[in-house]
C-alpha positions as CSV (number, residue, x, y, z in Angstrom):
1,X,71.5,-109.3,76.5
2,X,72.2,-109.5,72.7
3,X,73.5,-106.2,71.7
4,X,76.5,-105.6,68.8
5,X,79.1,-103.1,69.2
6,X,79.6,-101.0,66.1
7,X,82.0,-99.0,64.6
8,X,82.5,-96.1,66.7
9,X,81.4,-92.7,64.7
10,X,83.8,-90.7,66.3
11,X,86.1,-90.4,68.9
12,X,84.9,-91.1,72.8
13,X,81.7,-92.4,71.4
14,X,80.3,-95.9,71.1
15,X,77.8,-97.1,69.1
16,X,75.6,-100.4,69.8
17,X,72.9,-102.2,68.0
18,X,70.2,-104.9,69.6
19,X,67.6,-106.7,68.4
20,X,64.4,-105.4,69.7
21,X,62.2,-108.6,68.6
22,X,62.2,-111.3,71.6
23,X,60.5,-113.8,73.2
24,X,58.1,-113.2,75.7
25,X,60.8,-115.2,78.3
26,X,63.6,-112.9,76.9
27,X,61.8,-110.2,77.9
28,X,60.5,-111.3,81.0
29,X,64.2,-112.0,81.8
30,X,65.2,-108.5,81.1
31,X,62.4,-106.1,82.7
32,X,63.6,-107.3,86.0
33,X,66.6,-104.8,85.1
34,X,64.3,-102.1,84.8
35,X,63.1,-99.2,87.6
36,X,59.6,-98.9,89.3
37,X,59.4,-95.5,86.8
38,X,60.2,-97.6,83.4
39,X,57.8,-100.4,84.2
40,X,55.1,-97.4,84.4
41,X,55.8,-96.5,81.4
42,X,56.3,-99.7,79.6
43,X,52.7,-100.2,81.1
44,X,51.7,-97.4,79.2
45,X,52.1,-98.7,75.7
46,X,49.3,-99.9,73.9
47,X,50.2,-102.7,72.5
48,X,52.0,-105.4,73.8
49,X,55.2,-105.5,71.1
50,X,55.5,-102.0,71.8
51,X,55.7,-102.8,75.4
52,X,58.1,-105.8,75.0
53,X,60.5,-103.7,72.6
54,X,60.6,-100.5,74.7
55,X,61.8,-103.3,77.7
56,X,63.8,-104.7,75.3
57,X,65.8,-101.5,74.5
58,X,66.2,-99.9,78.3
59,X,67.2,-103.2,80.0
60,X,70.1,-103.2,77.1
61,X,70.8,-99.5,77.8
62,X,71.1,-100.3,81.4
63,X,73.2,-103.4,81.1
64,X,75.3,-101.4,78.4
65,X,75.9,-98.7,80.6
66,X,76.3,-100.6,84.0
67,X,79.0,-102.4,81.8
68,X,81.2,-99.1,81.1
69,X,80.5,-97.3,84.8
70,X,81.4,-101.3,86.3
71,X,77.8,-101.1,88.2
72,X,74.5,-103.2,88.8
73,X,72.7,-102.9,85.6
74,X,69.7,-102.2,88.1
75,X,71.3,-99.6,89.7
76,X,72.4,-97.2,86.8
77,X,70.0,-93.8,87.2
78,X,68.6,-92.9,84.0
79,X,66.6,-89.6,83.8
80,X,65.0,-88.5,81.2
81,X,66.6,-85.0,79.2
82,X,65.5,-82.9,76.8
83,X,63.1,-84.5,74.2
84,X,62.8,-87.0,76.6
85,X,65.8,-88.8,75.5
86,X,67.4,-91.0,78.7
87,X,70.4,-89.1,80.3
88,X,72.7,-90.1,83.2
């Protein structure tokens, strides 16, 4: 995982940036961190860089956040809130 901590826009938040553009191996590497649920949905894009960059950005959520809650990357439970926007 390649992601940059940023400056953190205010207090008791943190802010990250990754690269979404990767190699097919890259992302082969990383899916393996994502659930039965996000690989259905990954399925469900279109085109294949779509695909690979919505991987790409949940497997770096999940590694980000199995980083702070000291946890399998694999085993962080994302749901999906209002908007659809990932929740814990």
């Amino acid at each position: 995982m390649s992601a940059v901590s940023l400056a953190a826009p205010a207090d008791g938040v943190a802010a990250w940036m990754c690269e979404l553009a990767r190699t097919d191996d890259d992302v082969a590497a990383l899916a393996v961190l994502l659930s039965a649920a996000e690989h259905a949905r990954a399925a469900r894009f279109g085109r294949p860089e779509l695909r690979a960059r919505y991987i790409v950005g949940r497997a770096t959520l999940r590694a980000l956040l199995g980083g702070e809650l000291d946890m399998a990357p694999q085993d962080v439970t994302i749901g999906r809130g209002r908007r659809g926007r990932p929740q814990l």
